[in-house]
C-alpha positions in Angstrom: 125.7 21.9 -183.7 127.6 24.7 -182.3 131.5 23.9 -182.8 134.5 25.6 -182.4 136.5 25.5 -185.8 140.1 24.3 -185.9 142.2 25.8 -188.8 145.4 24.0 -189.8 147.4 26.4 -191.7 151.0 25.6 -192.8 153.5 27.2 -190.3 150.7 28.0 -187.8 149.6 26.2 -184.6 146.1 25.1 -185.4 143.4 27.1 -183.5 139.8 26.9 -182.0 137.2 29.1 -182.9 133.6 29.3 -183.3 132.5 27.6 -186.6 129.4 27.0 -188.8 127.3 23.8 -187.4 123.6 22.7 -187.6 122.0 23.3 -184.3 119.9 26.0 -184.2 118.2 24.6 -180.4 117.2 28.3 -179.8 114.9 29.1 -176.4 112.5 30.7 -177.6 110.2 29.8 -174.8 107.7 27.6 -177.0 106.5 24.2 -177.3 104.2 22.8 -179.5 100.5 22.5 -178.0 101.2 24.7 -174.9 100.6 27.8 -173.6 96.8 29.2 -173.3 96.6 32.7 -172.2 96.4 32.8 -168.7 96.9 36.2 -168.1 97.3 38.4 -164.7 94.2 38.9 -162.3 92.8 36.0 -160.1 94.0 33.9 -162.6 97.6 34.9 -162.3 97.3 34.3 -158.8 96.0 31.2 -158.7 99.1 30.5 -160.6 100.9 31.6 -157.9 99.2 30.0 -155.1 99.2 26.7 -156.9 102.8 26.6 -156.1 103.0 29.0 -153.0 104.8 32.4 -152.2 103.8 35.8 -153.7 107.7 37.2 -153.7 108.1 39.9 -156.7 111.2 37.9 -158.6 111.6 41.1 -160.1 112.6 43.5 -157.0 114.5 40.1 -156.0 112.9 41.1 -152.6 112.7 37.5 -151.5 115.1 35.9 -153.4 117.0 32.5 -151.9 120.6 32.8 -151.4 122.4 30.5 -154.2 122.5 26.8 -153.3 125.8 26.0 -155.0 129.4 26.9 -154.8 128.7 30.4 -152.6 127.2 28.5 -150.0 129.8 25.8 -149.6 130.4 22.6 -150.8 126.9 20.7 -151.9 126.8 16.6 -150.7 127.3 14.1 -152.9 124.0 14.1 -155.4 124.8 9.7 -156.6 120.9 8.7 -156.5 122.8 5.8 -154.9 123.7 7.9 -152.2 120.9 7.1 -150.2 119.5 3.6 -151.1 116.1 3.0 -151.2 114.2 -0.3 -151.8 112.4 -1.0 -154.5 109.7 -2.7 -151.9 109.7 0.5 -149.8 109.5 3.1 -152.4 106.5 1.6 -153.5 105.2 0.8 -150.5 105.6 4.5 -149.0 104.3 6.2 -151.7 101.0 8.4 -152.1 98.3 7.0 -153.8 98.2 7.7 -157.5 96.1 11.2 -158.2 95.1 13.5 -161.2 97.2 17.0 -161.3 95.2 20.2 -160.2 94.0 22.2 -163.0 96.1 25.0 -161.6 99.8 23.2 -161.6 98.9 21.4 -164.7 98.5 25.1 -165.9 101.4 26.6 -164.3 103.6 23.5 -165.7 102.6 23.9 -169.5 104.0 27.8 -168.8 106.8 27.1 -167.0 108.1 25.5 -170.9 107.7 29.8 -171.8 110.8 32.0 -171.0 108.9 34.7 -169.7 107.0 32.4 -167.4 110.1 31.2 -165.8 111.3 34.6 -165.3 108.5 36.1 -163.6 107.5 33.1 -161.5 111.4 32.7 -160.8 110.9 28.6 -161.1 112.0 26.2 -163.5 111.7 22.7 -164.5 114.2 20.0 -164.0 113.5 16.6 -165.3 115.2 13.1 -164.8 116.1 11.4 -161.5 119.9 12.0 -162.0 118.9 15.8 -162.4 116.5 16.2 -159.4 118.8 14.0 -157.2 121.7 16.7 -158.1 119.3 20.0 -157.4 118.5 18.0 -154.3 122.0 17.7 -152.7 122.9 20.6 -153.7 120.4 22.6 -151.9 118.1 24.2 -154.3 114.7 24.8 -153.2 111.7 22.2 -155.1 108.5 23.4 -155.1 107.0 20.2 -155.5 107.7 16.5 -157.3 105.9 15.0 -160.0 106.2 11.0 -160.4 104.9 9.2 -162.8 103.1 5.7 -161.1 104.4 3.2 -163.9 108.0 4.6 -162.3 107.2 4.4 -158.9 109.1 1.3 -158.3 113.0 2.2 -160.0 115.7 5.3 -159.2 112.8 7.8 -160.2 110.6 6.2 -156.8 113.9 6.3 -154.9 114.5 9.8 -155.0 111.2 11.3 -155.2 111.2 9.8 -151.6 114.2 11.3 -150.8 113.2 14.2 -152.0 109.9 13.6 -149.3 112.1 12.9 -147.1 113.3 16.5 -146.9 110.0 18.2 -146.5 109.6 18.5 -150.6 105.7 17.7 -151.6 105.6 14.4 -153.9 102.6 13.4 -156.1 102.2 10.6 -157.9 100.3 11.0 -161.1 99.8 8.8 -163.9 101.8 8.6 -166.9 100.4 10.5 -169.4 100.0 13.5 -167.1 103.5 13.4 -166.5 104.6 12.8 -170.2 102.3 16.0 -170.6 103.9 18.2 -168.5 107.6 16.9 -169.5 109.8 18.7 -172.1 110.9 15.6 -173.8 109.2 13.1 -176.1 110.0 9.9 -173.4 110.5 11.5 -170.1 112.3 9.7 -167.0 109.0 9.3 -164.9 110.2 12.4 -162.5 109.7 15.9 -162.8 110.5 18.8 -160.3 109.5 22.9 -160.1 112.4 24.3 -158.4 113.3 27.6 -157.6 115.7 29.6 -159.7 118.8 30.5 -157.6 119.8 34.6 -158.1 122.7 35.7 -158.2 124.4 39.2 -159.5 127.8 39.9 -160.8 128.6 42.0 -157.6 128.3 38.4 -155.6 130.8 36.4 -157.7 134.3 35.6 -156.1 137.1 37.9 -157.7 139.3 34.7 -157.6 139.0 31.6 -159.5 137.7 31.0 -163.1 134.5 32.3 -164.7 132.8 30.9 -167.9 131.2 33.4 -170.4 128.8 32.2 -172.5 128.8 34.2 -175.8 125.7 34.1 -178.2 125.5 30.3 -177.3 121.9 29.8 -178.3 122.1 25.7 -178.4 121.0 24.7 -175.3 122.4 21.4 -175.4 125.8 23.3 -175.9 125.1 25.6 -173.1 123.9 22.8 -170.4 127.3 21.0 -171.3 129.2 24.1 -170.5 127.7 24.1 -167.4 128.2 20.9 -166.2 132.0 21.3 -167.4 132.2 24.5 -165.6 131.3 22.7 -162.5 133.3 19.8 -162.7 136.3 21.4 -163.2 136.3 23.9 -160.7 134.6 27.4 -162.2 133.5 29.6 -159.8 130.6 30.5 -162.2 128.9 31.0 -165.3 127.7 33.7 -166.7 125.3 33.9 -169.9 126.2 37.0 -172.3 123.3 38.8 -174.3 122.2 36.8 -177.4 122.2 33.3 -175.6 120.1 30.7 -174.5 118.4 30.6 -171.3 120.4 28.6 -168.9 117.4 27.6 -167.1 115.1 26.1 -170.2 114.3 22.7 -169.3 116.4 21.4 -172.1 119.8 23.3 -170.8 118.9 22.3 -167.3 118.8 18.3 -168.1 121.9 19.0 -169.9 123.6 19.9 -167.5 122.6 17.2 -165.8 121.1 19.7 -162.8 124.7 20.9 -161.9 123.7 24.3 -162.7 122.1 24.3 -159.1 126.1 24.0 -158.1 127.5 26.6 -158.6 126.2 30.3 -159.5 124.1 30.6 -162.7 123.8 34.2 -164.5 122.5 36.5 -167.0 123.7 39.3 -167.8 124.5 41.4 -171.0 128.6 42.2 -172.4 128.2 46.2 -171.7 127.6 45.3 -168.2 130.3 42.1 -167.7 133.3 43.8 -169.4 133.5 46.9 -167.1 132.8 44.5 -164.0 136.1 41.7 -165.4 138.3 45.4 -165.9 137.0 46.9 -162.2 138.4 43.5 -161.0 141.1 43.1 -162.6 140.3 39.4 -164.1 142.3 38.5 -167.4 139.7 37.8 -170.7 141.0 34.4 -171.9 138.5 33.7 -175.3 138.7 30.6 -177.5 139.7 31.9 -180.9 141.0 30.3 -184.3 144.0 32.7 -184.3 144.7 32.0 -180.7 147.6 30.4 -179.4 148.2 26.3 -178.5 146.4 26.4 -174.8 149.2 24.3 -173.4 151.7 26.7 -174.9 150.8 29.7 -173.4 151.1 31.8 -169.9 147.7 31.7 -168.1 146.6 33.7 -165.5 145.6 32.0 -162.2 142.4 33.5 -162.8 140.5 34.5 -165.5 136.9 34.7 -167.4 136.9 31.9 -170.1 134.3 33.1 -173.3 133.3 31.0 -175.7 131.6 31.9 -178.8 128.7 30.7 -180.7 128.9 28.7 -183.8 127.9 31.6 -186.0 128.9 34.3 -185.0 132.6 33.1 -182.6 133.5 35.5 -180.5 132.2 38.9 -180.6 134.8 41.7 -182.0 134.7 43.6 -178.5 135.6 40.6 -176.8 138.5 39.9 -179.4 139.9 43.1 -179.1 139.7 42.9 -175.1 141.4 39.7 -174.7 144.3 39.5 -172.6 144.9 35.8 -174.3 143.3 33.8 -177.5 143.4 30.2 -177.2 143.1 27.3 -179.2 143.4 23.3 -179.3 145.5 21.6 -181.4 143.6 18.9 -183.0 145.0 16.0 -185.4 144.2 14.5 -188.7 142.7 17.4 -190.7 139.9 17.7 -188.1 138.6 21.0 -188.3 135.8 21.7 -186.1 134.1 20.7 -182.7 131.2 21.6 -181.3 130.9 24.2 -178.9 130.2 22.2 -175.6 133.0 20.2 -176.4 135.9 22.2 -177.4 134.9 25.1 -174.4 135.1 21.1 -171.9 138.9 20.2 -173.3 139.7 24.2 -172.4 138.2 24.6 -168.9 140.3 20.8 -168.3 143.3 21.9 -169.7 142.3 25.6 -167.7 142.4 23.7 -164.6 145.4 20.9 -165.4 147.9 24.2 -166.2 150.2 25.6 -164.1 149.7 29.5 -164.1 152.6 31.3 -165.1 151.1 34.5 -165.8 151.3 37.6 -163.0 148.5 37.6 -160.3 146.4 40.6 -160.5 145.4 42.1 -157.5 
């Protein structure tokens, strides 16, 4: 796990930093059993066409404007929202089919890094995730149910999702468990597009999260279903993490990552766009000072370091403040999804008393 260590020294406040765990949930675009070479040629585009457009992700010619925070507020995404029958979701349903070879294809490499960049889609997975990237306006491709789930939440809001002009097919349930990331999947599967956004499109104002060698994707999905609940205008993803947008990080998150802007980008290029702007580096460190103690900014770009490694030395040396969380009883570490949640609440529940940088 990737934690943020707290060191209790005598006469010091005790500090968070980045600390030794066990996870090691690095991306590296593999899963076991997947992945034949389907290379570029016809084949490549019957990849495409199996799931429509020809845009070139890379010139970002046709890329969708974000769903999430820049384009307003999203609806609510409760899957109880919009109540459907049991009786009717079964009853309107498509009949139960096999999956084209061509989408069973393109699903076994959407699970590859590399394959998610170039196509620019992704899977999300779990009724409670779809229904989120539904309300909050991402753009699905196409549903997958699985037919022994027709009947619950996951038949609910796969016809939602119908509802709204997204293709549903129902498969059975081993095509589905094949084409899932996890071992017992929640009977509903969506390709959505990957929202794009760069650095120049962010809001100068607000909060930011920086994700800093964060390579547990568990970790960086909680992050950035903190970030969104309390009130970050982004998150961005620093060289040396995870992919936000692996199915794993995705379902952690919980599919808030379609609510507000999601980003790569490496430090070399963040640290002279945070200086341009003028936003404050606030970075979760051991030798930091007590969070609730000190004068925040009412803006500023919140890193948080991997378990390994904590905070890199250029961001150390560029921070306008260190923080840390005083924890009780000897307790020396938590993980890194949980200690960067209790700063971006206490980030949001302080009263700024730093200057305003214009």
């Amino acid at each position: 796990m990737e934690g943020l260590q707290v060191r209790l020294d005598p006469g010091t406040a005790p500090g968070v930093a980045s600390g030794n765990g066990q996870g090691n949930g690095t991306d590296d675009g593999t899963r076991r059993g997947r992945g034949s070479g389907l290379g570029r040629g016809r084949r490549h585009d019957r990849l495409r066409q199996a799931v429509g457009g020809t845009g070139n992700r890379r010139t970002g010619a046709t890329r969708p404007p974000h769903p999430g925070k820049l384009a307003g507020p999203p609806a609510c995404a409760s899957p109880r929202a919009r109540p459907v029958s049991s009786a009717t979701a079964g009853s309107d349903l498509p009949p139960t089919g096999p999956l084209s070879r061509a989408r069973g294809r393109l699903l076994a490499r959407l699970h590859r890094r590399r394959t998610r960049e170039r196509e620019g889609l992704v899977l999300v997975e779990g009724p409670r995730a779809v229904a989120t990237a539904l309300a909050a306006g991402a753009t699905l491709r196409f549903v997958l149910l699985s037919d022994e789930d027709s009947t619950g939440e996951a038949g609910a809001i796969a016809l939602r999702a119908r509802e709204e002009g997204v293709e549903l097919l129902r498969v059975p349930g081993d095509e589905l468990s094949t084409a899932a990331d996890t071992v017992t999947p929640q009977g509903l599967l969506a390709v959505v597009e990957e929202p794009r956004t760069t650095l120049d499109e962010l809001p100068a104002r607000g909060r930011i999260v920086l994700l800093d060698r964060v390579q547990d994707p568990g970790n960086a999905g909680t992050l950035i279903r903190s970030a969104a609940a309390f009130g970050a205008e982004a998150v961005v993803a620093l060289d040396g993490t995870t992919d936000p947008w692996s199915a794993k990080c995705v379902r952690s998150s919980v599919g808030e990552a379609f609510r507000l802007p999601v980003l790569q980008a490496p430090w070399d290029r963040v640290h002279p766009w945070l200086q341009e702007r003028g936003i404050p580096l606030l970075v979760a460190d051991a030798g930091g000072q007590d969070v609730a103690a000190s004068p925040l900014p009412p803006r500023g770009a919140l890193l948080v370091g991997s378990e390994a490694h904590g905070p890199r030395p250029e961001a150390r040396s560029a921070a306008a403040h260190t923080l840390a969380l005083p924890l009780a009883r000897g307790v020396e570490s938590l993980n890194a999804g949980v200690a960067g949640s209790v700063l971006l609440w206490a980030l949001s529940n302080c009263t700024p008393t730093g200057p305003e940088t214009p």
